[in-house]
N, C-alpha and C positions, 0 to 999 in steps of 0.2 A: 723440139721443145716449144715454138713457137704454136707451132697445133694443138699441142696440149693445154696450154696456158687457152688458146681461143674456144677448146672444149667443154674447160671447165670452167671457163667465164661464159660461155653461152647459156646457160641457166637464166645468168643476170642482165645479160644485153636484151632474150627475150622476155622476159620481165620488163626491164624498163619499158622494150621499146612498148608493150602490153600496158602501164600503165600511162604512158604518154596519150597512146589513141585512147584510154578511158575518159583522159583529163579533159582533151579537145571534146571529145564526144560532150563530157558534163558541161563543157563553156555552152555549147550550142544548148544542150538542155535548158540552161539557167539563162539563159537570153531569152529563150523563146517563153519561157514561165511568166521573166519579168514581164516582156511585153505584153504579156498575156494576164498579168495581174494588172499592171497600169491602165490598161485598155478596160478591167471589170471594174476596177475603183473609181475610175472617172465616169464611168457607163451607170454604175449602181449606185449615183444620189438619190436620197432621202427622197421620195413624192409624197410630199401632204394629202390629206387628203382636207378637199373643200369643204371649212364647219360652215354649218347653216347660218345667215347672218339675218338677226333680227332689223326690224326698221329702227331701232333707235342705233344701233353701231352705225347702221348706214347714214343717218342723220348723223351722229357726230365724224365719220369720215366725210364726210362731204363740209362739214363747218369747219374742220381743222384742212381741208383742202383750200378753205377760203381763206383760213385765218394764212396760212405760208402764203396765195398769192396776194399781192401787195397793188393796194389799188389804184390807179390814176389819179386819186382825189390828193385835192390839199389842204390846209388847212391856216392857212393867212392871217396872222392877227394883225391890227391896226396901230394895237400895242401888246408885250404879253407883262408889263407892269402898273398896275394903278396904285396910285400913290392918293391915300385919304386925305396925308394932308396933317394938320390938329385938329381933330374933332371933339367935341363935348361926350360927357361921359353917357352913355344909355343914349346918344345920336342915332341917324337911321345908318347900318354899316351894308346896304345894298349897294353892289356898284355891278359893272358887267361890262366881259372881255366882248368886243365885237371881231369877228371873223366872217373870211371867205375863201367859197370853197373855188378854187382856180384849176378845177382840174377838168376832165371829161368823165367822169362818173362819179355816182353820189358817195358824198362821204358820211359815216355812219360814225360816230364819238359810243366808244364802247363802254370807257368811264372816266369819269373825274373825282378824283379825291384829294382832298385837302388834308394838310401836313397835320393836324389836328382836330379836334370835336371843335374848336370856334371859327374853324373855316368852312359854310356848308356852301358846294355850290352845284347850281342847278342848269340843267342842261337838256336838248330835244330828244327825247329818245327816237324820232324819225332821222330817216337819210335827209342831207343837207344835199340838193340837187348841184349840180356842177352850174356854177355860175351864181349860186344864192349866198346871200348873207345872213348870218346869227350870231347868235351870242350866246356866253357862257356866264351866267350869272354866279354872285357868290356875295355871300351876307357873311360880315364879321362881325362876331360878338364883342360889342363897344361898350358891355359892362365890364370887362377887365381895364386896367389903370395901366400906361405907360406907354412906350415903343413900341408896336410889332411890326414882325416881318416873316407873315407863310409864305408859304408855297399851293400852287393847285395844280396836278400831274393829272393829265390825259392823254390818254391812249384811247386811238382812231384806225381805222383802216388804212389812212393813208401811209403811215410810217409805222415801223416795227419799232423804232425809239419814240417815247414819252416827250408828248411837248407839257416845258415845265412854265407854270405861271406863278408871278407875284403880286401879292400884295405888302404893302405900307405903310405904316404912319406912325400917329402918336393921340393914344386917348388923352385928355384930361382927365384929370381927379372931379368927383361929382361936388358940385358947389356946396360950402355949409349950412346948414339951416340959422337961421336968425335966430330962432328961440333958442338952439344949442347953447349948453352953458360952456363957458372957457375954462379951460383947466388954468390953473394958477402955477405961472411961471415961477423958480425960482424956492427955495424954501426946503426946508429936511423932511426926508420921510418919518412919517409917526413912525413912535417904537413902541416896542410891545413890551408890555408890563408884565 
């Protein structure tokens, strides 16, 4: 009985054992695939091919190469606030930040701009040698009446942060005229008929 039972399970045992050495055989298959896919995906990137580069790309890769490096220059004010003071109305509103450059190579002022149209100020469009001094001038419009207080933002090669300048003061109102007639204090508005 016991040989019979192992006769007519032996169909199934050779099967099994048939489908086991398939399964091992696929592991090894799919092993060697993968590494064999990992090995072409990391082998098969992308190769550009070199576009022709005109002289102006190349001028501006080489300016934005200089604008990232950051240059030994500095940029020293003596003050960065002038204060006008009370000045008269239509007075001369010239005044001018003096600086030095304390660094070991020139420093270059890319730009300055004023917080508004009555802030203009003017500046050397050359490098400022390492060890030299200048200035940055700036004229406010003294025909407006009251308090101010701008600002003048420049950006230099020496720092990638803006150095921020102020100016200050306080216009007067422009004097009366003599002839001017005075308005009459006091009294009701005409009415209308």
């Amino acid at each position: 009985m016991y040989k019979q039972n192992i006769l007519l399970n032996l169909p199934f045992i050779i099967w099994k054992i048939v489908i086991i050495k398939i399964l091992e055989e696929m592991k090894k298959t799919v092993l060697v695939l993968s590494a064999f896919l990992i090995g072409f995906v990391v082998s098969a990137q992308e190769v550009k091919k070199a576009e022709p580069v005109t002289p102006t790309q190349e001028v501006k890769k080489e300016v934005q190469k200089e604008e990232k490096k950051q240059a030994d220059a500095t940029i020293d004010f003596e003050s960065k606030v002038v204060d006008y003071g009370v000045i008269d109305h239509n007075a001369d509103g010239v005044r001018k930040f003096v600086f030095t450059n304390n660094g070991t190579e020139p420093l270059i002022i890319k730009n300055a701009k004023g917080s508004c149209g009555c802030t203009v100020p003017t500046w050397s469009r050359e490098p400022i040698a390492a060890g030299a001094t200048s200035e940055i001038g700036v004229k406010y419009a003294t025909n407006r009446v009251g308090k101010f207080t701008k600002t003048i933002t420049i950006t230099t090669n020496a720092n990638k942060k803006p150095v921020i300048l102020t100016i200050k003061g306080e216009v007067n109102p422009a004097p009366k005229e003599a002839n001017a007639p005075e308005r009459e204090k006091g009294g009701a508005p005409l009415e209308k008929k």
